[in-house]
C-alpha positions in Angstrom: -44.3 -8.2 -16.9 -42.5 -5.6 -14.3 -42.4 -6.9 -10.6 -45.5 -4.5 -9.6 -47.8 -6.6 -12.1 -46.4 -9.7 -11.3 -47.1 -9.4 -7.8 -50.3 -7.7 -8.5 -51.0 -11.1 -11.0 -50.1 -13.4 -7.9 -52.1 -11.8 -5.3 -55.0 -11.9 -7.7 -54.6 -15.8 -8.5 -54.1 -16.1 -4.4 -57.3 -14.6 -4.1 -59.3 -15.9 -6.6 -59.3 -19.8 -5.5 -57.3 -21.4 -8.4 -54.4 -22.1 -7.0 -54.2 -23.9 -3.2 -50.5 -23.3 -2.4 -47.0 -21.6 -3.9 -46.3 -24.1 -6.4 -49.4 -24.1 -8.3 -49.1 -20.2 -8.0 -45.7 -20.7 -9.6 -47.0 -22.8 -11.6 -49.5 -20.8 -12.8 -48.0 -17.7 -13.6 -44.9 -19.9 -15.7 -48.4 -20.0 -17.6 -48.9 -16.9 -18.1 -44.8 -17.1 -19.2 -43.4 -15.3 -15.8 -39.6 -16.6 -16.5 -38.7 -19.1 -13.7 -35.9 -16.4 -12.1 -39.0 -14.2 -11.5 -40.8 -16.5 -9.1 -38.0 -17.2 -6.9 -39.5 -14.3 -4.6 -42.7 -16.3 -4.0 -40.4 -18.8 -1.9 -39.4 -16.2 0.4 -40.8 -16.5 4.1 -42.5 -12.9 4.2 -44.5 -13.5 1.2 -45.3 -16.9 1.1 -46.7 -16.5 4.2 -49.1 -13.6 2.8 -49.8 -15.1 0.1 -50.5 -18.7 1.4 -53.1 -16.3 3.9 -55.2 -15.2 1.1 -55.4 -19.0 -0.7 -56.7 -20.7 2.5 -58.9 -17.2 2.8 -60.1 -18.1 -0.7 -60.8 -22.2 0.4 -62.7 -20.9 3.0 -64.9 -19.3 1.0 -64.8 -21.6 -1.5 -65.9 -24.3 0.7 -68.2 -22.7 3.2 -71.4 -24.9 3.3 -74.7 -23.0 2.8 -76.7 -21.4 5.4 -79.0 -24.2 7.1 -82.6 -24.0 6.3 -84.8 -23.3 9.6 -87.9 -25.4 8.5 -89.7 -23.7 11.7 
């Protein structure tokens, strides 16, 4: 996997809910068999922070309640 997909990869997991912070990410993509050298990026302060942005984007939406009903 070149570094464009793997970033490309990550930002999609960030997105999608799956993973809450960088170590499942990492986590996840060792899944996917992303050698561990790979994912020392994802530690770096720049990134992390972008990508911890869209997880707790994704929990948000995730775990927005419903719309109240107006029974009036």
């Amino acid at each position: 996997m070149g570094n464009q997909e793997l970033l490309e990869r990550a930002f999609n997991l960030a997105e999608s809910g799956e993973v809450t912070s960088i170590n499942e990410l990492c986590s996840a993509l060792m899944g996917d068999g992303v050698p561990l050298a790979d994912l020392a990026q994802f530690h770096g302060r720049a990134l992390a922070r972008q990508l911890c942005g869209k997880m707790a984007a994704a929990r948000r939406t995730v775990t927005a309640k419903p719309p109240r009903r107006s029974d009036a």
